[in-house]
Structure formats: structure tokens, C-alpha cells
C-alpha atoms as an extended CHARMM CRD file, in Angstrom:
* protein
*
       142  EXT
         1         1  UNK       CA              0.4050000000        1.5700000000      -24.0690000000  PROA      1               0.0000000000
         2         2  UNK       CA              0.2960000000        2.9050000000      -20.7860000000  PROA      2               0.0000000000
         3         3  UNK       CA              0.7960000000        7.0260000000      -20.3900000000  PROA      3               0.0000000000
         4         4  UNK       CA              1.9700000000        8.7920000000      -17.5860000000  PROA      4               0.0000000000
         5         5  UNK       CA             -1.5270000000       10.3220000000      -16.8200000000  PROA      5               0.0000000000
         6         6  UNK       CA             -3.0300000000        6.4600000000      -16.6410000000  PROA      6               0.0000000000
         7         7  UNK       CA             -0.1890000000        5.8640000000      -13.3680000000  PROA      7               0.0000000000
         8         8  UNK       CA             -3.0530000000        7.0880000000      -10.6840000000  PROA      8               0.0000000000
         9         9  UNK       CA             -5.0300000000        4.4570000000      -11.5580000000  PROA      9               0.0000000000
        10        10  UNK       CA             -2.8330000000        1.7900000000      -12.1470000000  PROA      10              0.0000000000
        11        11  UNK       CA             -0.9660000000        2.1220000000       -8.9820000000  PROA      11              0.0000000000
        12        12  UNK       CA             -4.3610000000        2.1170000000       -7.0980000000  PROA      12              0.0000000000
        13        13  UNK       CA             -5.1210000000       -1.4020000000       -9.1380000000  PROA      13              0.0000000000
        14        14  UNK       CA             -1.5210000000       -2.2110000000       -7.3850000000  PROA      14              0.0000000000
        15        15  UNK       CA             -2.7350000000       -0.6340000000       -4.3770000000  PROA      15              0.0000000000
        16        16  UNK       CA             -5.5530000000       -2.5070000000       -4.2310000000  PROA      16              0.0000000000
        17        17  UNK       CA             -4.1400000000       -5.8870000000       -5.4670000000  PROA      17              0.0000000000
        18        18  UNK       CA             -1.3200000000       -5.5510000000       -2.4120000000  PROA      18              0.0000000000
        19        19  UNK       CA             -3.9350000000       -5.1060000000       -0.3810000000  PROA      19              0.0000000000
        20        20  UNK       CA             -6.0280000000       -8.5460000000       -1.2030000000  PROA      20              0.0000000000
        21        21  UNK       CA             -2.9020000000      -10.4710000000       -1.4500000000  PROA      21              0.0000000000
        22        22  UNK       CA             -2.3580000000       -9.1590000000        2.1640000000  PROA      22              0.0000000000
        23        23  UNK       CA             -5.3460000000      -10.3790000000        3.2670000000  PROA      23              0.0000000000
        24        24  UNK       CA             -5.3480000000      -13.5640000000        1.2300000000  PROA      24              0.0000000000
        25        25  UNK       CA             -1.7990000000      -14.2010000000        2.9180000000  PROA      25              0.0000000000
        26        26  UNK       CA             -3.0610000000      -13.8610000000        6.7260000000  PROA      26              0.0000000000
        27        27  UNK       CA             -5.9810000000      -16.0910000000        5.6020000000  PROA      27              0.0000000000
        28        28  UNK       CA             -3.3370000000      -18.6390000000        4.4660000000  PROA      28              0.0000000000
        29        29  UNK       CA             -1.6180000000      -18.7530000000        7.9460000000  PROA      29              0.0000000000
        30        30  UNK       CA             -4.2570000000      -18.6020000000        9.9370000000  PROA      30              0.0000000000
        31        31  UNK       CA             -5.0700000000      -22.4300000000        8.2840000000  PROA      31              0.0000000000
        32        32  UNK       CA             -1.4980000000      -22.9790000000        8.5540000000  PROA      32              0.0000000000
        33        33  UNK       CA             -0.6870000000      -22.9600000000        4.6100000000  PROA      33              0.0000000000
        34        34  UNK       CA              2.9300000000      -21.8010000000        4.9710000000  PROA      34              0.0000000000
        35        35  UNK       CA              4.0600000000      -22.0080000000        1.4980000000  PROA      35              0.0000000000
        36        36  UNK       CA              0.4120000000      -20.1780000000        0.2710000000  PROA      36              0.0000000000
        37        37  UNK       CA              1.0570000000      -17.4230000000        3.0040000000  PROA      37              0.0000000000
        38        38  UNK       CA              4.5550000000      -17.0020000000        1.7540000000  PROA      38              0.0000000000
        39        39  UNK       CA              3.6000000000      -16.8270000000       -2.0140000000  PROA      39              0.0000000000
        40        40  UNK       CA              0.9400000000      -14.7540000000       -1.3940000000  PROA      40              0.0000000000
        41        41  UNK       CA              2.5070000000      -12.0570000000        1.0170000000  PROA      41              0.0000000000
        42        42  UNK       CA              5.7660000000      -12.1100000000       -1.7020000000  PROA      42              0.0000000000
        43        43  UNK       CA              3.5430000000      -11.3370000000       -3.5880000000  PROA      43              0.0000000000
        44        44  UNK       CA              1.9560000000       -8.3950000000       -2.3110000000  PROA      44              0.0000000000
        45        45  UNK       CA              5.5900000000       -7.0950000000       -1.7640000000  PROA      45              0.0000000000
        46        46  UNK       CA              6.2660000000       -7.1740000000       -5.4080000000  PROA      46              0.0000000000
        47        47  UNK       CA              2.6720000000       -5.0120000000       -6.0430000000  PROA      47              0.0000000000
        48        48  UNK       CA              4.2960000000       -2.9460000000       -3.6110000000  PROA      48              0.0000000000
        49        49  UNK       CA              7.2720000000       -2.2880000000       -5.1490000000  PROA      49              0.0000000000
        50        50  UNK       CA              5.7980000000       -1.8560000000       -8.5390000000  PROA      50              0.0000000000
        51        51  UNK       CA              2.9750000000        0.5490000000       -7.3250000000  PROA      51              0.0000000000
        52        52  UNK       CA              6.2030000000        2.5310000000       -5.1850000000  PROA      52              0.0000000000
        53        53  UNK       CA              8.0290000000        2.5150000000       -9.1580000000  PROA      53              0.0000000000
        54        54  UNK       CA              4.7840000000        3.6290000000      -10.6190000000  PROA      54              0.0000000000
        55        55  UNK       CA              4.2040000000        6.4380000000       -7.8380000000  PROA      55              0.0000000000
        56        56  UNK       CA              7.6750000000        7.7900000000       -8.2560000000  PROA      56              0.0000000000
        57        57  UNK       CA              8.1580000000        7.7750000000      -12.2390000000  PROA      57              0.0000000000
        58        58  UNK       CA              4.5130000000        9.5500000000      -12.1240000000  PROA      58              0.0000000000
        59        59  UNK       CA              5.3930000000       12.2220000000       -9.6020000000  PROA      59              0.0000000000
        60        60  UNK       CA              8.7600000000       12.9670000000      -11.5010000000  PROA      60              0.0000000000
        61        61  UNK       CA              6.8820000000       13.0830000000      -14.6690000000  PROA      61              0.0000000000
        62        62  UNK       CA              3.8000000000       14.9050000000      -13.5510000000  PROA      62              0.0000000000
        63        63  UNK       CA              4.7170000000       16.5250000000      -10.8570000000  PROA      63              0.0000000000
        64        64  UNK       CA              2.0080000000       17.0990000000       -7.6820000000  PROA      64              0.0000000000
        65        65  UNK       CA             -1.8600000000       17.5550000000       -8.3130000000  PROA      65              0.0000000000
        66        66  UNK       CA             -3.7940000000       19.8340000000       -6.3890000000  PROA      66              0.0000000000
        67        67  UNK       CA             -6.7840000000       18.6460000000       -3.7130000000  PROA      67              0.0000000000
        68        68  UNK       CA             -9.3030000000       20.4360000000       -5.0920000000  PROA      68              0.0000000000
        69        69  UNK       CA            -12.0440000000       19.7480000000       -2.7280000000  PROA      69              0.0000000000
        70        70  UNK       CA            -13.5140000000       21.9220000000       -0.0660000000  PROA      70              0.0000000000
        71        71  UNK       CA            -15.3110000000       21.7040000000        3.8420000000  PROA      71              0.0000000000
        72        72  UNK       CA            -15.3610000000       18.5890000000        5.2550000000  PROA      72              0.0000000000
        73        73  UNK       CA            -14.1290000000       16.4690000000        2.1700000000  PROA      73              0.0000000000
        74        74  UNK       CA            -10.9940000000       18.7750000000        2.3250000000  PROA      74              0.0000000000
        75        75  UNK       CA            -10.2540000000       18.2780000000        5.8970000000  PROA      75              0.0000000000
        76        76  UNK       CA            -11.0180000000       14.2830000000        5.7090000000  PROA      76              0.0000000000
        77        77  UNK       CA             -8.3220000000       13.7360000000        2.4090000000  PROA      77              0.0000000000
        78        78  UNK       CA             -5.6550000000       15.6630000000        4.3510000000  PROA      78              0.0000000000
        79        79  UNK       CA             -5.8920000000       13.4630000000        7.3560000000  PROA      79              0.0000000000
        80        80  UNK       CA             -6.1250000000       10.0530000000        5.2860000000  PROA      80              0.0000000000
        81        81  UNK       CA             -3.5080000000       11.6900000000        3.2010000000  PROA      81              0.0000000000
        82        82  UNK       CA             -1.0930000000       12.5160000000        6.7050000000  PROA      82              0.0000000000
        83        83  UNK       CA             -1.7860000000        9.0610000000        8.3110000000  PROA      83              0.0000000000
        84        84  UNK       CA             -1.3000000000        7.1150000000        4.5290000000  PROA      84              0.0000000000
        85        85  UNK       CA              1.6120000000        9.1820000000        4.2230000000  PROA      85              0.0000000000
        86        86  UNK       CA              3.3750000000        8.7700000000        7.3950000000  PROA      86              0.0000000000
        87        87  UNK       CA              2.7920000000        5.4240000000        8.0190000000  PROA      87              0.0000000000
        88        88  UNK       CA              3.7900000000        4.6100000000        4.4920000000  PROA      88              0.0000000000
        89        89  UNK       CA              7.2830000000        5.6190000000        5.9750000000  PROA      89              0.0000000000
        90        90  UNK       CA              7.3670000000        3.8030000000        8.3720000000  PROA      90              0.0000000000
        91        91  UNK       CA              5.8380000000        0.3990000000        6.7050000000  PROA      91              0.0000000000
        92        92  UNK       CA              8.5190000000        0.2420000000        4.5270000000  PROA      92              0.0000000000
        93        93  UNK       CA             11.6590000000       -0.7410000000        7.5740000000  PROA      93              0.0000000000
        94        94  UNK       CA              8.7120000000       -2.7150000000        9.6260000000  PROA      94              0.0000000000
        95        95  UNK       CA              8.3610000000       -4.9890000000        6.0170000000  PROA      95              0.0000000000
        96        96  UNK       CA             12.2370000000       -5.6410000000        5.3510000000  PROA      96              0.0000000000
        97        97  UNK       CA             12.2550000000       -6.4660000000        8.8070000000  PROA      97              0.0000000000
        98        98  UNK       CA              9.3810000000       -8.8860000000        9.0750000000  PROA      98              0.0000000000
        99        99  UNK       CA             10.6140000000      -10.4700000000        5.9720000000  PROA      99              0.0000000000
       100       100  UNK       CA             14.0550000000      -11.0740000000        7.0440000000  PROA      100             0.0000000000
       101       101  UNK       CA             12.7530000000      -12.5690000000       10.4430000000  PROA      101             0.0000000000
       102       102  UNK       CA             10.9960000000      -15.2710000000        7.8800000000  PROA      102             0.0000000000
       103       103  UNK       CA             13.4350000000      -16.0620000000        5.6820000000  PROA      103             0.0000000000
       104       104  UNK       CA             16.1620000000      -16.2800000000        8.6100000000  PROA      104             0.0000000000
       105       105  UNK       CA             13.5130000000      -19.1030000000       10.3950000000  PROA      105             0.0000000000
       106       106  UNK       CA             13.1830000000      -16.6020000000       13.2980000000  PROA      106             0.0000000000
       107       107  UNK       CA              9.6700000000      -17.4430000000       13.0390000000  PROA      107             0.0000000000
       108       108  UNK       CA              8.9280000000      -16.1650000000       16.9660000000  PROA      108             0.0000000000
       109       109  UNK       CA             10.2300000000      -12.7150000000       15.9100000000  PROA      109             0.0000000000
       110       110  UNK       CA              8.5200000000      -12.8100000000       12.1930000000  PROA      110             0.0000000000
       111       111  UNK       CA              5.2970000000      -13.2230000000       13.8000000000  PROA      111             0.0000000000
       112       112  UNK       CA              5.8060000000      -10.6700000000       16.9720000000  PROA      112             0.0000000000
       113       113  UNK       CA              6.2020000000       -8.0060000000       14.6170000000  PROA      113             0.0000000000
       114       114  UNK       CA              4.1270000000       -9.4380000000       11.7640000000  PROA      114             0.0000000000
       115       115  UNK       CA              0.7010000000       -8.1070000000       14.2010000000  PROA      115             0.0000000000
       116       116  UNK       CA              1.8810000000       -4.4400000000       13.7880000000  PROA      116             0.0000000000
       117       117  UNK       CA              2.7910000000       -5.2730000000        9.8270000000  PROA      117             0.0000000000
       118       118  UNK       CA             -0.3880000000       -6.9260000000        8.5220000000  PROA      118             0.0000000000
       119       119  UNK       CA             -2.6880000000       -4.1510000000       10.0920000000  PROA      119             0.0000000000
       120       120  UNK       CA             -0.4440000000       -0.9800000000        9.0840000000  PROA      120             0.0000000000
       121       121  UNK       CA              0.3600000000       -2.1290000000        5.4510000000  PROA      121             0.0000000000
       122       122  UNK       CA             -3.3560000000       -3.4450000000        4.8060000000  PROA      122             0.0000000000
       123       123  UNK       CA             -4.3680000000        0.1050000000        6.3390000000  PROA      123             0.0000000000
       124       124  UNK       CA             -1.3040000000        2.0000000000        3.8380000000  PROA      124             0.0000000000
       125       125  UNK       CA             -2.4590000000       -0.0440000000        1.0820000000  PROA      125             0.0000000000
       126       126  UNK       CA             -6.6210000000        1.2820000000        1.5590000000  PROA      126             0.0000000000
       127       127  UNK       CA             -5.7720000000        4.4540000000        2.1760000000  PROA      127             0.0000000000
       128       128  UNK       CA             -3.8190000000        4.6500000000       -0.7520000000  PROA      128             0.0000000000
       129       129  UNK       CA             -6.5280000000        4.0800000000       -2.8780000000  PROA      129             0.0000000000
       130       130  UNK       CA             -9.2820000000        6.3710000000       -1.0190000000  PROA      130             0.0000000000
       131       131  UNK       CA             -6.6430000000        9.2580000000       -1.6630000000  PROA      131             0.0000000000
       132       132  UNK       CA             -6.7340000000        8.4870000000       -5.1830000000  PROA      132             0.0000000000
       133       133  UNK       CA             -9.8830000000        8.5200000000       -5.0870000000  PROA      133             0.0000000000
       134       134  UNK       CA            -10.3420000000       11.3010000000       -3.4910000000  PROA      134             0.0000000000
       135       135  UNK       CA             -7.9920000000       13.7670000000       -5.6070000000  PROA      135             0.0000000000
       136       136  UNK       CA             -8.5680000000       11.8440000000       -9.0400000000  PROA      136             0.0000000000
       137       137  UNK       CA            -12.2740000000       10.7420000000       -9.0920000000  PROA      137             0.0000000000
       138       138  UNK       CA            -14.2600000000       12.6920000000       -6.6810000000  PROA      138             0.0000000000
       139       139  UNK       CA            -12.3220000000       16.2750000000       -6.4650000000  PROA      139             0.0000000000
       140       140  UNK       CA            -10.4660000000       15.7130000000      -10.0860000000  PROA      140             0.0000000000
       141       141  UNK       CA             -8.6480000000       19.0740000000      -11.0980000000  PROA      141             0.0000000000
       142       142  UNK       CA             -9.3770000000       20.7390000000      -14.3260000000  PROA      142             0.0000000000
């Protein structure tokens, strides 16, 4: 049975599975395996959603931890945490958008904005697990 104090570290598992399912995905078009790419990249939309369930039933339940780090390491988490944070935002109407393009066969547009997509949501999905990293492994609080 999963707890609410085991969430950090199974929505970085999400995090990180997104994140290789992403990358699998832009492998798969790149050798022009449509229906792969497609699988794969729903796919990493579903990790998505279930890591943004898992985020938001854990915050509700737990509430916000504390960055306990100092110096450098301080200043370093709160800028991954600002750019994760912020472009977290805005991945989520760049996504919905991309997706529609595809399944609408507006495959010019899917792919025009697809090159800002891939790299932001790879980059949300990283820094999403060096923050929990960060505040849950390296600066845990007591």
C-alpha cells in the first residue's frame, strides 16, 4: 500500500518515466514510426497526468516541505524550482495544443510547435525530479 509520504518518490518514478517515454517518442519519429511515436508520447501524457494527480493529492494531504539547504545548493533549487515551476505552467496549454494538432491531421502545425514541446516538457519532466531530489534526498527535513 502506497502512503501519502511515499508520493515524492513515486511521482519522480512518473517524472522520470514521462521523461524516457518523451525521448523514446522523438526517437520513434525521427525513424518515421508514427504509430510507436504516438503510443509512446500518449503515453508519457498519461505519466503526466498521473504524476500531476499524485502531486496534488500529496500537497493537499501533506501540505508544503521546507528547502532546507543552505549557500549555493539553496540558491541553485530555487532557480530549478522557478524555471520547473513556471514552465510547468505553461507546458500544460503548449501539450493540449500539440496533441490536438495530431489528432486533427494538422500534422504541419503538430510538428511547428512540437520543437518548443519536446524540449520544454523533457526539461519540466528532469527538473522535476532534481527538485525532488534536492528537497527529499539531499536537503531532507527532519
Amino acid at each position: 500500500m502506497i502512503s501519502v509520504d511515499d508520493l515524492p518518490a513515486v511521482n519522480a518514478v512518473l517524472n522520470a518515466t514521462s521523461g524516457l517515454l518523451l525521448v523514446a517518442g522523438y526517437i520513434a519519429i525521427r525513424k518515421r514510426r508514427v504509430p510507436l511515436h504516438r503510443a509512446l508520447v500518449l503515453s508519457a501524457l498519461g505519466t503526466s497526468v498521473l504524476f500531476l494527480a499524485g502531486y496534488l493529492f500529496y500537497h493537499y494531504h501533506a501540505g508544503t516541505t521546507r528547502f532546507t539547504g543552505v549557500g549555493l545548493a539553496r540558491t541553485i533549487y530555487f532557480i530549478v524550482l522557478a524555471s520547473h515551476t513556471i514552465l510547468a505552467m505553461i507546458i500544460v496549454p503548449l501539450v493540449i495544443v500539440t496533441l490536438f494538432f495530431a489528432l486533427w491531421k494538422r500534422y504541419d502545425r503538430h510538428r511547428r510547435i512540437a520543437r518548443w514541446t519536446f524540449p520544454l516538457w523533457l526539461y519540466v519532466s528532469v527538473t522535476g525530479i532534481v527538485v525532488y531530489l534536492m528537497l527529499y534526498q539531499l536537503y531532507p527535513a527532519a
